[in-house]
N, C-alpha and C positions, 0 to 999 in steps of 0.2 A: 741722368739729369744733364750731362757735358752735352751730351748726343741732343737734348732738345733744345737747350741754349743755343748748338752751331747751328742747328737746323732755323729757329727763327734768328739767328743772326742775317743768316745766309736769303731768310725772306724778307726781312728790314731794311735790307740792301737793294735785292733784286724788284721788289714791288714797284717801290718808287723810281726806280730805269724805267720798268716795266713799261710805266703809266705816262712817265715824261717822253719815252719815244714815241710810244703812240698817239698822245697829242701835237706832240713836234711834228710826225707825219702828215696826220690826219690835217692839222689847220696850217702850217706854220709852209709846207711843202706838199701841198694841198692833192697829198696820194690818199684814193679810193680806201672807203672804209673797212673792206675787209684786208688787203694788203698793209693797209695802216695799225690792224693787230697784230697780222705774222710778224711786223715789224716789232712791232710791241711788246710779243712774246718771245721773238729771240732776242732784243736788247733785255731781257728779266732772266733768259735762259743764262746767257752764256758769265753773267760779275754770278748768278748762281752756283753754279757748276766751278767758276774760276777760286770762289772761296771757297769750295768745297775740298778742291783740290791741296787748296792753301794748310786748309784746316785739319784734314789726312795726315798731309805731311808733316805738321807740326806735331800732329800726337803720335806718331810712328817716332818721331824724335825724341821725342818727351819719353815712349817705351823704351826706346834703343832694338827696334827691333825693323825688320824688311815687310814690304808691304805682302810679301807672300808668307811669311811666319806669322802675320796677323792676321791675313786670312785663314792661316790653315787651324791657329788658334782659335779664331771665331768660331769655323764652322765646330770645331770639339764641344767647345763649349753650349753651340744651338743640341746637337746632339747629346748633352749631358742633361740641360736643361728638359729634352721629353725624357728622359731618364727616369728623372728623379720626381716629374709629375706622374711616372708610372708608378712609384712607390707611393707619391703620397694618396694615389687612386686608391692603394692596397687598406690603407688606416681603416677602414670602416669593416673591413672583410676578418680582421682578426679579433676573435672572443677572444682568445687568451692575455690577460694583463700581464703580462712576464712579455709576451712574444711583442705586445702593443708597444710595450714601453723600446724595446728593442727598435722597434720599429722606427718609434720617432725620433729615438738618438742618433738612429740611421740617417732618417731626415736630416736631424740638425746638424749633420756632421758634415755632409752632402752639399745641405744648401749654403754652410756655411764657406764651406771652401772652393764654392763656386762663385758667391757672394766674391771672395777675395782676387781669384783670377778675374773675374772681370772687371773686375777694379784699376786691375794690373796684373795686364796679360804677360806679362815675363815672369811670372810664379808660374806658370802653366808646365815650366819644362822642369821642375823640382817637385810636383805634382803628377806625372804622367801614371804612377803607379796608383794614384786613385782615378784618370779618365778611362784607362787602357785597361784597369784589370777591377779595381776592389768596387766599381761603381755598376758595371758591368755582374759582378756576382752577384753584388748584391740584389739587384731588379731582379735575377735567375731564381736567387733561393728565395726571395720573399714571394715571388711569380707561382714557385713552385708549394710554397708551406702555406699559401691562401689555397692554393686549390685541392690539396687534403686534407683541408682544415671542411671546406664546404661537402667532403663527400659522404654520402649515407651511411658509408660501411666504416667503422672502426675497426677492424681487424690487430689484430699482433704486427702484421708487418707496417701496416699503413699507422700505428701510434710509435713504431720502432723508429720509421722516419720521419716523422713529426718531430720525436724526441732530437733524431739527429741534427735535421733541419734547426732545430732553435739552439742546440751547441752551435751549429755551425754560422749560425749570425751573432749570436756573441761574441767570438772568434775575431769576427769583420766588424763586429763593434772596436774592437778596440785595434784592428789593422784602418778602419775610418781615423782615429781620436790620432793615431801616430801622424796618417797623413795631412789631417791637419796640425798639427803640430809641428810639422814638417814646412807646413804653408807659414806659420806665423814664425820660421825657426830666427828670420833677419830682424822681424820687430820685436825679438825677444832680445835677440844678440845687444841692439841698438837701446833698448831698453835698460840692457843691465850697464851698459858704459854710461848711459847719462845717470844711472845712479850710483854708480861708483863717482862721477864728476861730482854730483851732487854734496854727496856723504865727502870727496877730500875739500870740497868748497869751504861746506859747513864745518870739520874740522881744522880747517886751515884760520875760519875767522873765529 
């Protein structure tokens, strides 16, 4: 939502240069019509570009973080984000209610704490063991327990690993629930102080 506010900030600004240069060109210093847009278009380019920069820098600020730990954060995150629309691709592919429900907690566990880094990307680095490892298995095994799930043959071995496969996302169920937990562990921290303030307020009066 920040991201579409600066963006039409950033056009509410540069529009109207845009359009005053090029009429100032055009009638006022009576330069030819098409050099009177170039004109037009770089006086809208560059207050664009110039709040742009403004407004970077101000949220890198706001992070506490360098403009290359922001980028390197982004891109994790563009990376997590097809991730986790690989799993929600898988929902449809699982009969089993035990393995489904598994599934979506997975989901919610996922989108939830990727909801929160991007909120606020300096959680990103108290979270790396869900971008780097638990998010990553997860897409593997569920990748994996759709595609024995679909196969003609039930055999001993192929329900042996079926069986395995669904311990072993339960497991990453509840290695997902830690890392988010893990994510929210400052609004908990910050949480319990204002009710302890709260609780000595109230027995103070």
């Amino acid at each position: 939502m920040k991201q579409i506010l600066n963006f039409l900030t950033r056009l509410g600004v540069s529009i109207p240069i845009a359009s005053i240069t090029w009429i100032s060109a055009l009638f006022l210093i009576n330069v030819p019509f098409w050099p009177s847009v170039l004109a037009g278009v770089f006086g809208g380019l560059v207050p664009f570009y110039t709040i742009k920069w403004f407004q970077k820098r101000s949220l890198l600020k706001t992070y506490g973080l360098t403009k290359s730990e922001y980028e390197y954060i982004q891109s994790n995150l563009k990376e997590a984000q097809k991730k986790i629309s690989r799993l929600q691709g898988k929902q449809f592919q699982i009969r089993s209610i035990s393995a489904m429900r598994q599934l979506n907690d997975m989901i919610k566990f996922s989108r939830r704490i990727f909801t929160i880094v991007k909120k606020d990307p300096k959680r990103f680095y108290i979270s790396e063991r869900f971008f780097f490892y638990h998010l990553d298995t997860a897409v593997e095994l569920t990748e994996k327990y759709t595609l024995l799930v679909t196969q003609p043959v039930k055999n001993k071995e192929v329900l042996v690993s079926l069986e395995d496969t669904r311990k072993t996302l339960h497991e990453l169920n509840s290695s997902l629930e830690e890392d988010l937990m893990k994510v929210l562990s400052n609004d908990i921290d910050t949480l319990r102080i204002e009710l302890d303030m709260a609780k000595k307020t109230i027995e103070h009066k």
